[in-house]
N, C-alpha and C positions, 0 to 999 in steps of 0.2 A: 521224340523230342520232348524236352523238359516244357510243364506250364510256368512262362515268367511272369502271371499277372500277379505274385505278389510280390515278385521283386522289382518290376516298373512302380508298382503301390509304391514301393520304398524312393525307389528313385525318382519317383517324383515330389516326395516331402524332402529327399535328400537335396536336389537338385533346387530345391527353393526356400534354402538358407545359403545367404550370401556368404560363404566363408571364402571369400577370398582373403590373400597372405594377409593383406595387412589388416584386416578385421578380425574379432573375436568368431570361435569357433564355438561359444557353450551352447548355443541354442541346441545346435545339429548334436552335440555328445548330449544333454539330457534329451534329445526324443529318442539316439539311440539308448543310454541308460533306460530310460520306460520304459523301452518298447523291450529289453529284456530282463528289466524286473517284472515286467506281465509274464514275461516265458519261465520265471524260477530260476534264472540264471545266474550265475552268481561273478560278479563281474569290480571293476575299480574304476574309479575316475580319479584322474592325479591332475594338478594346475603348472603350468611354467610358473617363472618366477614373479611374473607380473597379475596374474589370477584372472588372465583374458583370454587363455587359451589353456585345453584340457586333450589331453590322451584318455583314451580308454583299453582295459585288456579284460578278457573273460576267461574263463576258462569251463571247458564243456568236457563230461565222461569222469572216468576215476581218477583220484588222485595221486597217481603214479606218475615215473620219465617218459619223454619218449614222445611227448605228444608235437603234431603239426601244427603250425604258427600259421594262421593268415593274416599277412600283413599289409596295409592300407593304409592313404593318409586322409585324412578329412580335409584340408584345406586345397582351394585351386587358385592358378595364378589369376591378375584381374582382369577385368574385361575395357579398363581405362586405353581408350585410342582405338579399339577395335571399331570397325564397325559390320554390327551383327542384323539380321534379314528377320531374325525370331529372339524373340524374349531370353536374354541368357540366364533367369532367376525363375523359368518358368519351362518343363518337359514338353516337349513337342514332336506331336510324330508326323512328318511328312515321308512318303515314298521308303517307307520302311526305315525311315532313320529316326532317332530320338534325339532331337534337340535339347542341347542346353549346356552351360559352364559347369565341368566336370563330367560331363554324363561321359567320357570317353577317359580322362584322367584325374580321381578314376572312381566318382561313385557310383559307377554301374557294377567294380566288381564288389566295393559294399553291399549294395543292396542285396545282389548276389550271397552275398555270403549272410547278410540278417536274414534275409528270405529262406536260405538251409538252415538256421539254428533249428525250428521244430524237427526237422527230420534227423538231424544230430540230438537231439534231446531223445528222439523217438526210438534209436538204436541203441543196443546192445553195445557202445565202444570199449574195445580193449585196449586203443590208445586215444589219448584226449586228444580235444581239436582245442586250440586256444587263439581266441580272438587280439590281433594289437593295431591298435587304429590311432594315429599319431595325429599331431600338429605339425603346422610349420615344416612340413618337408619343400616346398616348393623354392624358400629360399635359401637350401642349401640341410636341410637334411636336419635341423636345429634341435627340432622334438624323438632325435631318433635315440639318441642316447640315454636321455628320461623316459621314454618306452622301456627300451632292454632294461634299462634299472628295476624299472617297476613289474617287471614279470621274473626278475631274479630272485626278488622279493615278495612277491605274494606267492607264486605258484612253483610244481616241481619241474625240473629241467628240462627243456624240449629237446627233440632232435632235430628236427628240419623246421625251415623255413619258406612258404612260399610267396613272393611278396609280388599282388599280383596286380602291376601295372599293361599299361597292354602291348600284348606282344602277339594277338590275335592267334591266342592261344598256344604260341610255341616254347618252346624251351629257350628260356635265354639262358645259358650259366657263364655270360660274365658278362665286365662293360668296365668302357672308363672310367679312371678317378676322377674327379671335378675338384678346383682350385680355384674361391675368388677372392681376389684380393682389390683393397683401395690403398694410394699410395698418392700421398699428400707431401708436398713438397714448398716450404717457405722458405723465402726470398727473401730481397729487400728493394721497395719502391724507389721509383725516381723519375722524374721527368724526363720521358721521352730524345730531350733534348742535348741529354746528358747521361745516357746508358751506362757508363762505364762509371756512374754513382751507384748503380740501383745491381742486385745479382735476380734475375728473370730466372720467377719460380719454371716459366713456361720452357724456358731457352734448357732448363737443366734437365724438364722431363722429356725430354726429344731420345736422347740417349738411352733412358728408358726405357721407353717407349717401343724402340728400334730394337731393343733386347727382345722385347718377345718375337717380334719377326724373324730377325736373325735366328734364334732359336728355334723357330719352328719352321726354318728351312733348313738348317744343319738336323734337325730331325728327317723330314721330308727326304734330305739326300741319302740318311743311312738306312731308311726303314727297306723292314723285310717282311717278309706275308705273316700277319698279326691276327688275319683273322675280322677286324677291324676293320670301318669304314668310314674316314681314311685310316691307314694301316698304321700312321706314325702319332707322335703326340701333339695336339695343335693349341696354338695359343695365341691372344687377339686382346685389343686394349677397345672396350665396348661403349665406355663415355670418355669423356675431359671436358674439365671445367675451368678456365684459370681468368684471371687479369680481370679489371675494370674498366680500364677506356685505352682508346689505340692509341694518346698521346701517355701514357705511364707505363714503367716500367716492371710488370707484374710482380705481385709479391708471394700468392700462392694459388698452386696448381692442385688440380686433385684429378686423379684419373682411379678408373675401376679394369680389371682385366681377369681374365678366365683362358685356366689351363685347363685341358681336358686329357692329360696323360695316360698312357697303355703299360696294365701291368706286366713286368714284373717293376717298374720306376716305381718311386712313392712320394707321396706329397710332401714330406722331410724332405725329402733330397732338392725338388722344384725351389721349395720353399727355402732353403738355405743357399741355394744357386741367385736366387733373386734377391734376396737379403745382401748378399757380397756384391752383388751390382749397386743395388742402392746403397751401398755406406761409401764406395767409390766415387758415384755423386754427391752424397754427402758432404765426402773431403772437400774436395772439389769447391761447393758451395762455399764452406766453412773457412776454406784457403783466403775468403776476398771478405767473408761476412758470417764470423763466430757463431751466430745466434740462428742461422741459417739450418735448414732440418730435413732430412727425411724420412718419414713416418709410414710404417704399414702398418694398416689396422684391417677391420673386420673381416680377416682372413677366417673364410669359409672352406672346410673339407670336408667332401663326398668319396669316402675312400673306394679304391676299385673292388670290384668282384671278379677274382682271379679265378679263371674255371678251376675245377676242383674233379677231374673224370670219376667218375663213378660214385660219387656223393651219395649219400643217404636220398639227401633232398632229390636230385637227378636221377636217382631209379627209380624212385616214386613215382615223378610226375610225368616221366616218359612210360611206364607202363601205363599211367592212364591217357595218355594224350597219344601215344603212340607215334610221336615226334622223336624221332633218332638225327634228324639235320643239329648242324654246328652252328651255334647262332650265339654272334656277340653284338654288342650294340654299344653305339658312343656316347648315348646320354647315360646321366647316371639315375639310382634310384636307392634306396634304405638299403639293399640287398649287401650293400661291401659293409655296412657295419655291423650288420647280423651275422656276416664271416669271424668279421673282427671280433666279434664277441663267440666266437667259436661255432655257431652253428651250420650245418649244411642247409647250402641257402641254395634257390633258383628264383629267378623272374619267371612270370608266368600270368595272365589274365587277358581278359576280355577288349576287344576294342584294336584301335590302330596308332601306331606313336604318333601317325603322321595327322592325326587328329588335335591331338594333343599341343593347349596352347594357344589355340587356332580359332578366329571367330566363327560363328557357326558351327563349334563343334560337336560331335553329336558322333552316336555308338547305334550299331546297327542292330533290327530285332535279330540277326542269326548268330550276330556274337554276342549275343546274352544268351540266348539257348546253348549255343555250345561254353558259355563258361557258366550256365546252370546245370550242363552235363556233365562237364568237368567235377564238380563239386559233390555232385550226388554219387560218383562216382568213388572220389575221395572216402566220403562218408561212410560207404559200402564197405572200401577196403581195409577201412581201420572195426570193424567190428571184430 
């Protein structure tokens, strides 16, 4: 079994910077930046657009194609409404477990992975390992596409990718797309008293609304064994907000909703399906009051990871894991746009989904030794 006392070291400095989504992430990317400009590594920090949040990529062995991608996000979702029995900004081991926000999704498989840099420095590699640690994937994937950028452009072309969320070790090679959309609809007021003055933002997103349902029972009724669980495409409206007092006639509605479709569908297709619902209401509105609207905005795509049988990335990690089972999963994760961007991708890391998110969550010590074994593993095989 692998020693993880330097990679709990790590995760426990990891685990106590607060990057949840909506805070800045630079603390946590310059201790990791230090902690491999100490190692001679040679590596990049790039900012979003706002200069509150930083990806990082490195790249480890010679300067040649071909190399494996570890991929990870630095930020976790918050711990705002939970309520947690142990410190969630603080590592804690009870009864074999490591407590804390992220230690499960996913800075136990960073730590993991800063804790192998020396022994990847220490080898002989004949293919590089290259490090890409992102922002903001939690709300939808956002820093994943300024990652790929930025390793197209510093470093030479990789082959696979292993983006290692937790999957307790197994091979994931694929997973749903993820869709979310806000869909804001105005009206026009009126006294209660008098309805047939006012056009009710609320009264017109009901129809809406019922679109995703209906929709994701006409899927339910055609679905066929996908692999998937559930097997068909599912879709759900997760907030609403409308109206001011129950004597007026509301003027605008805003609701949020999330698709979670199964490839081979794509988010184009979803997305223009929804789109023609909404301008149907639209008319509709505009039929009684011109100025009347409906609007989609911060439509978020997680594209799918379409298995890919016998992938570059998939013989890889199944010769070291020695996991041959079929394993797809419905949350999403970076792995469909690292497709997208041509590479042979698989899911693959430490920990339990079913952790993930979750107050008190927390990553066991025998899945950090097996994805320390993993890794060393890895390392071996690319010499």
């Amino acid at each position: 079994m692998s020693d993880i006392s330097k990679a709990l070291n790590l995760l426990e400095k990891l685990v106590g910077f607060p990057t949840a989504s909506h805070r800045s992430n630079r603390a946590l990317v310059a201790f990791m930046s230090d902690y491999l400009t100490e190692l001679g590594v040679e590596h990049h920090v790039f900012p979003d657009e706002t200069g509150e949040k930083e990806g990082l990529i490195a790249h480890i062995g010679p300067q040649v194609e071909g190399a494996v991608i570890l991929s990870g996000h630095t930020d976790v979702v918050p711990t705002d409404g939970q309520s947690w029995q142990h410190d969630p900004w603080t590592l804690t081991l009870e009864d074999g477990r490591y407590y804390g926000r992220g230690t499960c999704d996913m800075k136990g498989f960073l730590a993991l992975v800063l804790a192998a840099v020396p022994q990847m420095l220490a080898q002989p590699l004949v293919r590089p390992i290259q490090l890409a640690f992102s922002y903001d994937e939690e709300p939808g994937c956002l820093g994943t596409l300024p990652l790929i950028d930025a390793l197209a452009q510093h470093y030479p072309r990789a082959e696979s990718v292993i983006v290692g969320e937790p999957t307790q070790m197994k091979v994931v090679t694929g997973h749903k797309g993820g869709i979310g959309i806000k869909t804001t609809l105005r009206g026009l007021a009126a006294h209660s008293s008098n309805p047939g003055r006012g056009v009710s933002a609320i009264a017109h997103a009901l129809p809406l609304i019922d679109w995703h349902q209906r929709q994701m029972e006409q899927e339910a009724a055609r679905a066929r064994p996908s692999g998937f669980d559930p097997a068909f495409t599912t879709l759900q409206v997760g907030t609403l907000h409308g109206g001011t007092a129950l004597n007026t006639v509301p003027d605008v509605c805003v609701f949020e909703s999330d698709i979670r479709y199964v490839p081979p569908q794509t988010a184009d297709d979803w997305v223009a399906a929804y789109r023609a619902e909404a301008a149907k209401v639209e008319a509709a509105m505009q039929a009684r009051h011109p100025e009347a609207s409906v609007t989609l905005s911060d439509i978020d795509i997680a594209p799918a990871l379409a298995p890919e049988p016998g992938n570059a990335a998939e013989e890889l990690v199944r010769r070291l894991t020695g996991d041959n089972s079929d394993t797809l999963v419905a949350y999403q994760t970076e792995a469909g746009h690292f497709q997208g961007a041509g590479y042979a991708t698989v899911v693959c890391g430490p920990g339990s989904i079913t952790q993930a998110h979750q107050a008190d969550e927390y990553i066991t010590a025998d899945e950090l030794r097996r994805g320390a074994d993993f890794l060393s593993k890895l390392i071996d095989s690319l010499r």
